[in-house]
C-alpha positions as a printed NumPy array, in Angstrom:
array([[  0.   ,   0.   ,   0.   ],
       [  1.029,   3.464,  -0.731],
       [  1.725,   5.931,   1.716],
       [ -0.613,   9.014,   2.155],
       [ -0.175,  12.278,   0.512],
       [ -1.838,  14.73 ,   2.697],
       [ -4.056,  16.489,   0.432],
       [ -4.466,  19.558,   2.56 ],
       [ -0.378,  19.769,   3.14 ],
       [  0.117,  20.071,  -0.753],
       [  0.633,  23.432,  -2.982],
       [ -2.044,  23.642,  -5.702],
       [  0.89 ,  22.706,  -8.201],
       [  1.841,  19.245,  -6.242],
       [ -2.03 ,  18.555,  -6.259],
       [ -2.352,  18.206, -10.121],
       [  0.817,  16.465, -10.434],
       [ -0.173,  13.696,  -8.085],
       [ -3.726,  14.035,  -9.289],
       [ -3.573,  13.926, -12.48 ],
       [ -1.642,  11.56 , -15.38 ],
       [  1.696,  11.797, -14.491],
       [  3.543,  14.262, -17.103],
       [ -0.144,  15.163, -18.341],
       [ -0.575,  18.94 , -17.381],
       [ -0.241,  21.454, -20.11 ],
       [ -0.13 ,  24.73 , -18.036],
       [ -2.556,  27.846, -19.565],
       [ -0.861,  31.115, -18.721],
       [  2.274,  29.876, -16.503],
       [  3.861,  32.035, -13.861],
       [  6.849,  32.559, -16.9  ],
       [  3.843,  34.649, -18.648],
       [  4.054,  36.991, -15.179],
       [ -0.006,  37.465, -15.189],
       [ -0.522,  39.286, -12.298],
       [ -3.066,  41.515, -10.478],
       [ -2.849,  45.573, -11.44 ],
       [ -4.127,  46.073,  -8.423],
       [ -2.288,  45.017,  -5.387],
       [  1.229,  46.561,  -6.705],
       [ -0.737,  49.822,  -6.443],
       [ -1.571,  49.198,  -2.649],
       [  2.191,  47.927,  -2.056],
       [  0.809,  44.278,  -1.629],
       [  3.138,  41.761,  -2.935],
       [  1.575,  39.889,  -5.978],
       [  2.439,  36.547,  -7.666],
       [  3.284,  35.826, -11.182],
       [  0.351,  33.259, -11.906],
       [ -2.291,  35.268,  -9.574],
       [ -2.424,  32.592,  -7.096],
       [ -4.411,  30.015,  -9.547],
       [ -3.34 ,  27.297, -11.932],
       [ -5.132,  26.595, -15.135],
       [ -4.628,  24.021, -17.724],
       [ -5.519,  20.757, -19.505],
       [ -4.441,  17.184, -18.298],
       [ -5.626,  13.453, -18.47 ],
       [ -7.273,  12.094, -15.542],
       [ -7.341,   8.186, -16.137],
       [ -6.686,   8.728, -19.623],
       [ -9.576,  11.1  , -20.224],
       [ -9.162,  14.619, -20.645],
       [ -9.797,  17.193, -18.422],
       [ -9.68 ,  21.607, -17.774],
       [ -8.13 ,  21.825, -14.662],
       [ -7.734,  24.762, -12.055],
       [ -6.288,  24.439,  -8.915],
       [ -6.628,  27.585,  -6.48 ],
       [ -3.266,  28.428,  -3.992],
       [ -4.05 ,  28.78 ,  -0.596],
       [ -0.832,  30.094,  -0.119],
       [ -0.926,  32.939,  -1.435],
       [ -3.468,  35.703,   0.207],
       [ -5.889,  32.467,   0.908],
       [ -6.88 ,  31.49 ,  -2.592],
       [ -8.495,  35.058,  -2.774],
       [-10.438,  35.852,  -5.853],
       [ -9.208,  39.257,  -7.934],
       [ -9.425,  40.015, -11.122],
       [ -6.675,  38.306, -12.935],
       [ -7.74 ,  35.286, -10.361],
       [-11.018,  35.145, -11.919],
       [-10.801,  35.799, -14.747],
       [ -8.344,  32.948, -15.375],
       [-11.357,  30.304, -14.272],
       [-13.608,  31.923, -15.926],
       [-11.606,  31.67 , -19.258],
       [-11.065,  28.267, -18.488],
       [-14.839,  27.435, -18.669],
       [-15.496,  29.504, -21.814],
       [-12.441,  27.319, -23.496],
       [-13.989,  24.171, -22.357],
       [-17.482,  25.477, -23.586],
       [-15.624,  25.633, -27.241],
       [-13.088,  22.58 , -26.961],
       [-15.653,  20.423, -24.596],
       [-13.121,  17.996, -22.522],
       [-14.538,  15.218, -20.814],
       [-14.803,  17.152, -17.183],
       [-13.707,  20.362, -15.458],
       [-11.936,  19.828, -12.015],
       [-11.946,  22.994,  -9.831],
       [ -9.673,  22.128,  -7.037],
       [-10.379,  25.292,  -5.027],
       [ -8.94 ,  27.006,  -1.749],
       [-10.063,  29.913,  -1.188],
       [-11.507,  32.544,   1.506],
       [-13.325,  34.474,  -1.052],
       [-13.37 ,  37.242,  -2.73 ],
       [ -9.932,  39.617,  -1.879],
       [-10.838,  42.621,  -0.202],
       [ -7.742,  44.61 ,  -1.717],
       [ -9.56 ,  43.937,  -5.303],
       [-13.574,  43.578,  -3.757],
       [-15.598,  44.553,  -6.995],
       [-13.538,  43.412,  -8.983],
       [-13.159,  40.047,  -7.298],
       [-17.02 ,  40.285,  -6.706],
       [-17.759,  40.601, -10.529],
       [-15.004,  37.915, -11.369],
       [-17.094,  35.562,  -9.093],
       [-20.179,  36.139, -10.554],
       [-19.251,  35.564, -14.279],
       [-17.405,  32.317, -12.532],
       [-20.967,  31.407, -11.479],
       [-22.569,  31.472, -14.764],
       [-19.599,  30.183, -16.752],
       [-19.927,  26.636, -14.472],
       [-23.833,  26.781, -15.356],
       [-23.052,  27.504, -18.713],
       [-20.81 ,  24.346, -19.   ],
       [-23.125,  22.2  , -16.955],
       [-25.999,  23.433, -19.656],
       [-23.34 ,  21.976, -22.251],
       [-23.14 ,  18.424, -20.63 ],
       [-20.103,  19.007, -19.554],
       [-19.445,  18.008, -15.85 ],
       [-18.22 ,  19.995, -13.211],
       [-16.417,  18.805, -10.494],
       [-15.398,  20.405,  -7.2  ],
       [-12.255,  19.271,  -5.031],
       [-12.462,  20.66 ,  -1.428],
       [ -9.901,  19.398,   0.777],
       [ -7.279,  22.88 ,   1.402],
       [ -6.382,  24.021,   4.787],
       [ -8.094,  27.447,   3.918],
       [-11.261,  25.795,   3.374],
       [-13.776,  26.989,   0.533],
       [-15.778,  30.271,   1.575],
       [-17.23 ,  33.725,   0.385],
       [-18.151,  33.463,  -3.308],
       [-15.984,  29.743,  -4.112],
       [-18.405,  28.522,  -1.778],
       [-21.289,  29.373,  -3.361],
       [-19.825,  28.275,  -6.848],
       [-18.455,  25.523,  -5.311],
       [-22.761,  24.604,  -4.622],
       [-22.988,  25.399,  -8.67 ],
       [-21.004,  22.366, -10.004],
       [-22.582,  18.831, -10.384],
       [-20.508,  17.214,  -8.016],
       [-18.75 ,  17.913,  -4.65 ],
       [-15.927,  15.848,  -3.136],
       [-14.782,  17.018,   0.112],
       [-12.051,  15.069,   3.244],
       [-12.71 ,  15.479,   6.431],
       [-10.491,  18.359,   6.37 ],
       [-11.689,  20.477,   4.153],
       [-14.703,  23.086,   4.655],
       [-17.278,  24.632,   3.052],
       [-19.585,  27.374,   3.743],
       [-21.171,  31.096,   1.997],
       [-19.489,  33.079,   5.199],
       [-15.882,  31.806,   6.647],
       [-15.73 ,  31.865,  10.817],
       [-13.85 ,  34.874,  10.961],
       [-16.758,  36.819,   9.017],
       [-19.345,  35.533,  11.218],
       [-17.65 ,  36.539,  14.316],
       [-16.614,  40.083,  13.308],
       [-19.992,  41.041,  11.947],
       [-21.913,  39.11 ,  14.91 ],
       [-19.71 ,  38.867,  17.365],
       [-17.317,  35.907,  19.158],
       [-20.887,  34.85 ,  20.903],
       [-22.627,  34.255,  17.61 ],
       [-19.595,  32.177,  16.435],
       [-16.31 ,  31.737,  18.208],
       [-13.789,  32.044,  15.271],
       [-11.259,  30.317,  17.358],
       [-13.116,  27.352,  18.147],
       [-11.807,  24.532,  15.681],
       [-14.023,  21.488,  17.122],
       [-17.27 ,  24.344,  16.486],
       [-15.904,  25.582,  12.901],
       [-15.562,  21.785,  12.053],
       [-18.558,  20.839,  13.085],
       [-20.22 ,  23.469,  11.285],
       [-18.48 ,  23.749,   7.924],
       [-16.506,  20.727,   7.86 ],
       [-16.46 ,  17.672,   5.315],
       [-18.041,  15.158,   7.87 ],
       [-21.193,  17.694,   8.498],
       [-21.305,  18.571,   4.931],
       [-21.774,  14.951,   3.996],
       [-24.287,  14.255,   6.316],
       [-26.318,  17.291,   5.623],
       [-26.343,  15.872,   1.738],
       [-23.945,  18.882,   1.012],
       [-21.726,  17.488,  -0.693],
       [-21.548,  13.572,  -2.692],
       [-18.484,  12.024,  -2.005],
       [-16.457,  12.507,   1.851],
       [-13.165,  10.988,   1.202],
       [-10.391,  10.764,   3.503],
       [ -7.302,  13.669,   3.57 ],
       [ -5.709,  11.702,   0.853],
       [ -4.858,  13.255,  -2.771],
       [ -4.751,   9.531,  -4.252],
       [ -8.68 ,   9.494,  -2.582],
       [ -9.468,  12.108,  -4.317],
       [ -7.896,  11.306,  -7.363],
       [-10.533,   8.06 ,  -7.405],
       [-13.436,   9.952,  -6.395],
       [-12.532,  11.971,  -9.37 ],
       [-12.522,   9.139, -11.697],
       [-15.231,   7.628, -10.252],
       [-17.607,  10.915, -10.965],
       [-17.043,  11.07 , -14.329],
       [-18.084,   7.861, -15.12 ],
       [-21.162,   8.526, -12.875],
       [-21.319,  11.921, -15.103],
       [-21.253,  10.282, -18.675],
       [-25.152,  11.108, -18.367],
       [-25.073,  15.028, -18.332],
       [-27.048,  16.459, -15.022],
       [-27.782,  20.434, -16.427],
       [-29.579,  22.183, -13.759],
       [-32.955,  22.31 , -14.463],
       [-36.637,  23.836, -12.41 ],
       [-36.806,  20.262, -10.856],
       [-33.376,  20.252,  -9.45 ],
       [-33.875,  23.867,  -8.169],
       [-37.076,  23.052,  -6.533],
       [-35.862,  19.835,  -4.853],
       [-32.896,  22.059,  -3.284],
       [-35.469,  24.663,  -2.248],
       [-37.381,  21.766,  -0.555],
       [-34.246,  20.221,   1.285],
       [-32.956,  23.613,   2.454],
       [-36.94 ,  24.421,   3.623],
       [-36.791,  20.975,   5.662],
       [-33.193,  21.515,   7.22 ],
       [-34.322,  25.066,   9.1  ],
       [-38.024,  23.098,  10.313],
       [-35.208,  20.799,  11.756],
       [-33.607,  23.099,  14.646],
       [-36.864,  24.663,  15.144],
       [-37.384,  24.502,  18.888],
       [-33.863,  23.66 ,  19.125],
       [-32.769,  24.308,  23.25 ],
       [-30.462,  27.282,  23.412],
       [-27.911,  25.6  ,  24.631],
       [-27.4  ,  22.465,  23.079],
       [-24.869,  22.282,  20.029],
       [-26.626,  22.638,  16.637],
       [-24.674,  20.444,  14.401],
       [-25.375,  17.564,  16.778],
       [-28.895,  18.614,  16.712],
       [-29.471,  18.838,  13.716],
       [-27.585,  15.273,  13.087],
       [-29.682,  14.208,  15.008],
       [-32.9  ,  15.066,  14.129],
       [-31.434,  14.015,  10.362],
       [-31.478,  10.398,  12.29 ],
       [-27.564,  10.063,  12.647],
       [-26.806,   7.826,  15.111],
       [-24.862,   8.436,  18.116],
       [-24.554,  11.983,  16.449],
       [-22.616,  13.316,  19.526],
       [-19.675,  11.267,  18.368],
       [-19.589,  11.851,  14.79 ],
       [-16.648,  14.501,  15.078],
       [-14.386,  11.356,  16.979],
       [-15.496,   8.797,  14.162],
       [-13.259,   7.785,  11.026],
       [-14.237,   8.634,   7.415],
       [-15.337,   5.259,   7.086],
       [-17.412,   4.934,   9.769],
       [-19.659,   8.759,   8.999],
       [-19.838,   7.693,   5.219],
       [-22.159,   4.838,   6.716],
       [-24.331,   7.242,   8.673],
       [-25.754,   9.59 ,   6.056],
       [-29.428,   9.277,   6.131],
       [-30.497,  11.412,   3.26 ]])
């Protein structure tokens, strides 16, 4: 067997290569082209050469695949211009040259604040480019597993693509911790609380919530097969259509009946886990990958 490749510990670069094909990745717009954002020289912020995002084609199991991987090392995956604009050209190019998938491996806090509308207006082109492949038949597939998590507007396009695959690491929610506690305070949401920012965004409660399809462990050769394995579940396109929408709107409606009348004091993820019919909910943060794959209900 192996050894594990912590999926979380790579750079976005050492995540395709173990990904993907070996030797397959064909780089779109390299560091060597020195692509960077206008804007952060102009506030003395130090930028990077390839915007903080990779972009390319590849072969994943001998298909082929578009390919963007977000680096959380450098200012948190943030979206700016140049950022976005990169992803969102990599859609439009797979609208025209229609590869088997797109994988988005993203990290990313959001939107950067040193480049807000334009980060803003990158994200929401971002949105309708991965609806405007999905309308194609072309599937998208999201890879969250980063140490920076997926929040702000990733998250929400991260909830666009056909298919989520998240570890146990990785997180995913529309506001990260730190947003929630400045704006509401550290008694709404203690920022510093890992076991509560876990249970709340994490991969394990994002499974069992039906928020995301696949909950692998913090593996890249994991996620490399839950790759493979949704695009051969994706051969049949899945476009968003009224049904879909409605069926979300329905599932999100039941969730908030669910913590109704919840006691003020008692921990809402386990609630909620709970009233989803988890077992044992109170120790799904202590249990294995395995084990909470076994207890989703929905």
């Amino acid at each position: 067997m192996s050894p594990t490749l912590s999926y979380a510990e790579c750079s976005a670069r050492e995540r395709l290569a173990q990904l993907l094909d070996p030797g397959s990745f064909h780089e779109w717009l390299p560091p060597t082209e020195r692509l960077s954002s206008p804007h952060l020289a102009q506030l003395g912020v130090p930028s990077a050469f390839d915007d903080g995002v990779a972009i390319g084609r590849a072969l994943l199991a001998g298909r082929t695949v578009f390919v963007a991987a977000q680096e959380g090392g450098f200012m948190g995956g943030g979206v700016g211009e140049v950022h976005g604009a990169k992803l969102v050209g990599l859609l439009q190019r797979a609208l025209r040259d229609r590869p088997d998938a797109v994988l988005m491996l993203a990290e990313s806090g959001g939107v950067r604040l040193h480049e807000a509308n334009a980060g803003l207006i990158a994200v929401s082109e971002l949105m309708r480019a991965v609806l405007d492949v999905r309308a194609a038949g072309i599937p998208v597939i999201m890879l969250i597993g980063g140490a920076n998590g997926c929040f702000g507007g990733m998250g929400i396009v991260a909830r666009c693509a056909d298919r989520v695959v998240m570890s146990d690491r990785g997180r995913l929610a529309m506001s990260g911790p730190e947003v929630i506690e400045a704006s509401h305070g550290v008694e709404e949401f203690d920022a510093r609380d890992r076991a509560l920012v876990w249970r709340t965004t994490g991969g394990k409660h994002r499974w069992l919530s039906d928020d995301c399809d696949v909950l692998v462990d913090d593996d890249v050769a994991e996620f490399r097969a839950a790759a493979i394995a949704m695009m051969a579940a994706l051969d049949t396109p899945s476009p968003v259509s009224l049904a879909s929408l409605e069926a979300e709107h329905a599932l999100l409606a039941a969730r908030l009946t669910l913590l109704e009348d919840r006691d003020a004091d008692a921990d809402e993820a386990t609630t909620l886990w709970t009233r989803l019919g988890v077992a044992a909910a109170a120790q799904v943060p202590d249990l294995d990958v395995a084990a909470v794959r076994g207890l989703r209900t929905l």
